[in-house]
DOMARMI-401982 format. One record per residue (C-alpha): x negated, y, z negated; residue in three letters. Coordinates in steps of 0.25 Angstrom, whole numbers, padded with zeros to 4 digits, always signed. Example, Ala and Ser with C-alpha at 12.3 -4.5 7.8 and 13.67 -1.06 7.14 Angstrom:
REM DOMARMI-401982
-0049-0018-0031ALA -0055-0004-0029SER 
//
This chain:
REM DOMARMI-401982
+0016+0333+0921UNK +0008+0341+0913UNK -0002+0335+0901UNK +0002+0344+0890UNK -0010+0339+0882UNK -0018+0346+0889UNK -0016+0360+0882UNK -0013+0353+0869UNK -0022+0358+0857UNK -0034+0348+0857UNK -0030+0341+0869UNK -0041+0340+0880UNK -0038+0355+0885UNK -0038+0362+0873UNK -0047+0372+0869UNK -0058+0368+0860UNK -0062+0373+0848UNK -0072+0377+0839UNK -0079+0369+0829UNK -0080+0374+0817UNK -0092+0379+0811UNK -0098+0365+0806UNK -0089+0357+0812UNK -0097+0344+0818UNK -0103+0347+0831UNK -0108+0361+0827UNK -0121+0365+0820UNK -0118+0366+0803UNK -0121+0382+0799UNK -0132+0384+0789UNK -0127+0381+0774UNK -0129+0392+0763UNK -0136+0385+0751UNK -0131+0387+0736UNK -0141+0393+0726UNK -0143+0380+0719UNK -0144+0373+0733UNK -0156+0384+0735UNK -0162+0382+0722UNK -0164+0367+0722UNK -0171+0369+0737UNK -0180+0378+0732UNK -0183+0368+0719UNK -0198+0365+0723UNK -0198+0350+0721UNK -0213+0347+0724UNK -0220+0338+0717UNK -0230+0351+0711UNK -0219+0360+0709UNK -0212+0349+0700UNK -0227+0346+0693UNK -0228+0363+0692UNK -0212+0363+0686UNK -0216+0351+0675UNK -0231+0355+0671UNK -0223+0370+0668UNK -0213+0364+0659UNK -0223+0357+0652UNK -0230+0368+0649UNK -0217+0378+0646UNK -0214+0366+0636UNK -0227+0364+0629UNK -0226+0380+0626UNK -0213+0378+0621UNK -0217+0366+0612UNK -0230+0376+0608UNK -0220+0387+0604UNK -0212+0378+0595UNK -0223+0374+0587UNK -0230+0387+0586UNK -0214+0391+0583UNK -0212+0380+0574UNK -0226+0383+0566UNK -0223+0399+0566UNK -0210+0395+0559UNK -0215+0385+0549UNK -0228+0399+0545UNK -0215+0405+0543UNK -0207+0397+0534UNK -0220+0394+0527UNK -0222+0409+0525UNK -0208+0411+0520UNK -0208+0399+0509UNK -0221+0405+0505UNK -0215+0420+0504UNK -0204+0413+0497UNK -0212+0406+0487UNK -0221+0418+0484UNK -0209+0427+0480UNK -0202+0417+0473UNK -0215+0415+0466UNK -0217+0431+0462UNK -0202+0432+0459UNK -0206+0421+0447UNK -0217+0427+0443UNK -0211+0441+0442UNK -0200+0435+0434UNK -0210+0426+0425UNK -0217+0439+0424UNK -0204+0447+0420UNK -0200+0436+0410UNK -0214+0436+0404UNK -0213+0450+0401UNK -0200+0450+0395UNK -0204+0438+0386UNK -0217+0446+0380UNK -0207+0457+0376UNK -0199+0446+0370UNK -0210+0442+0364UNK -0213+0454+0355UNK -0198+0453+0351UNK -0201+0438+0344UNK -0215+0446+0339UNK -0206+0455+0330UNK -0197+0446+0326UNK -0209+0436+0322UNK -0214+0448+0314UNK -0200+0453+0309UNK -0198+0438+0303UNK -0212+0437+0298UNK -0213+0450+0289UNK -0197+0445+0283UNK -0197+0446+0269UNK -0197+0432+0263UNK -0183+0438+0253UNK -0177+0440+0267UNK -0179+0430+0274UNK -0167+0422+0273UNK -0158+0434+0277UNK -0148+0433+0287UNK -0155+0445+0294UNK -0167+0439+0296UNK -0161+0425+0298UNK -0156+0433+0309UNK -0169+0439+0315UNK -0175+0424+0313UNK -0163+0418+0323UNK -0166+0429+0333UNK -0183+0427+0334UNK -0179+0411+0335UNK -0170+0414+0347UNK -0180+0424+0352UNK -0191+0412+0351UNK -0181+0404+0358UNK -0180+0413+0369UNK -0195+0414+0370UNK -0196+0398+0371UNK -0186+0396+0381UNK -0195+0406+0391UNK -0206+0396+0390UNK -0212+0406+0378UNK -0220+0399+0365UNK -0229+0404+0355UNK -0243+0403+0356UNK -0250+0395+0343UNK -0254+0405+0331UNK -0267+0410+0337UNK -0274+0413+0322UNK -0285+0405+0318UNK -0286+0398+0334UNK -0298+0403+0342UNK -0296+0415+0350UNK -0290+0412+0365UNK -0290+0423+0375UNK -0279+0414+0384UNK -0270+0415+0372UNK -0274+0425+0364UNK -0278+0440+0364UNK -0288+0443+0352UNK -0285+0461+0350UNK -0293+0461+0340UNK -0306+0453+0334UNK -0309+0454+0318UNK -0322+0449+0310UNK -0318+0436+0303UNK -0326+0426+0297UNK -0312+0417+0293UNK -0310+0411+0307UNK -0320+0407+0318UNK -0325+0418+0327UNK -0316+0420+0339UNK -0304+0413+0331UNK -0290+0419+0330UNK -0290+0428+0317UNK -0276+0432+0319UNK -0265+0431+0329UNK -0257+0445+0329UNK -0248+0441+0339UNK -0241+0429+0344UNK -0245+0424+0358UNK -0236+0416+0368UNK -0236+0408+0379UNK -0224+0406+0391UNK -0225+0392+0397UNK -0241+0389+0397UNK -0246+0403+0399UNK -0248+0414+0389UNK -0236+0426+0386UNK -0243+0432+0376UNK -0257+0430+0371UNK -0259+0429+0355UNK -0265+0443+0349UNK -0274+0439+0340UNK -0286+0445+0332UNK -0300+0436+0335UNK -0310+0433+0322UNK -0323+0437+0325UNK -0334+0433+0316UNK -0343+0445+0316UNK -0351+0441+0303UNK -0356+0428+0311UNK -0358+0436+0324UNK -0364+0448+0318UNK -0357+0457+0327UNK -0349+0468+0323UNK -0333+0467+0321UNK -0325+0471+0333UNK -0310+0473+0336UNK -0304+0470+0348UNK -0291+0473+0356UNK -0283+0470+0367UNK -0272+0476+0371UNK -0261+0465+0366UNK -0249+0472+0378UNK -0256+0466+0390UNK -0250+0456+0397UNK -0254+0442+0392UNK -0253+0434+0404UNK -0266+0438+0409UNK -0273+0432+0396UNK -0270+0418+0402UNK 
//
């Protein structure tokens, strides 16, 4: 009787087969490593290196805290700079308007001269006519105009001793009626805008000669130059 195991598959007279690659018993093949596996073994992990690594992040962060102050103060010169620039044309820009508004005030100015005049040669019959009335109303509205800039009259200057911050003597005359240097007459109005002078008073200075012995002379300014330089 034959066995009939014996040329069964896996029974003791089979053939034997080959282990697979890895399979127990064999040698394991070599492994390729990942490119993170790679990396982390070639992270140098000595006690110097890691002291190198810190002392250089140390100093990358003490130059990146310098930059951010020199950063930080470059910024606030600039913003500094900028307010200043600012403040500086917003200041020229109100002087140029004051300016502009100064000259257009000394025109006015003339206008209330002529109307002052106009009123003060009326005849004393007319006096109480509607037309005049009428020019009377518009040199008041002019007044108010003038007042409402900041705009007075400066006190009569006749008979006060002469001042060369109000007043601009264009012309001096031998007197013995009021003190030397006085005010003898005031020829035109002066006035002030606020606390500085718009128009200084023209005036004509007594001068006593006969006290002095000196001979009489006449002076005179030019009465169109600009008054704010008489301050």
């Amino acid at each position: 009787m034959n066995d009939r195991t014996n040329g069964a598959p896996g029974g003791p007279g089979a053939p034997s087969t080959p282990a697979a690659p890895g399979a127990p018993g064999e040698p394991a093949q070599p492994r390729h490593r990942t490119r993170a596996e790679e990396r982390i073994a070639n992270i140098d992990t000595s006690a110097a290196s890691l002291a190198a690594q810190l002392q250089e992040l140390r100093e990358r962060a003490e130059r990146a805290e310098r930059e951010a102050v020199e950063n930080k103060a470059a910024w606030q010169r600039s913003a500094a700079d900028f307010t200043n620039y600012r403040r500086r044309t917003e200041q020229q820009r109100e002087e140029e308007l004051g300016l502009a508004n100064e000259m257009l005030l000394l025109k006015l100015l003339n206008v209330a001269d002529d109307f002052a005049r106009a009123i003060a040669h009326v005849p004393d019959d007319q006096r109480s006519t509607a037309w005049v009335e009428g020019i009377g109303a518009i040199d008041r509205k002019l007044g108010a105009l003038l007042e409402s800039e900041g705009v007075s009259a400066m006190p009569e200057a006749e008979g006060r001793p002469f001042d060369p911050r109000e007043q601009e003597a264009i012309s001096a005359e031998e007197t013995s009626e009021v003190p030397d240097g006085s005010v003898l007459r005031e020829l035109q109005r002066g006035y002030r805008i606020r606390d500085r002078v718009l128009r200084p008073s023209l005036v004509t200075v007594a001068r006593n000669y006969a006290d002095t012995g000196s001979a009489p002379t006449s002076t005179t300014t030019d009465s169109g130059s600009a008054p704010g330089n008489r301050e």
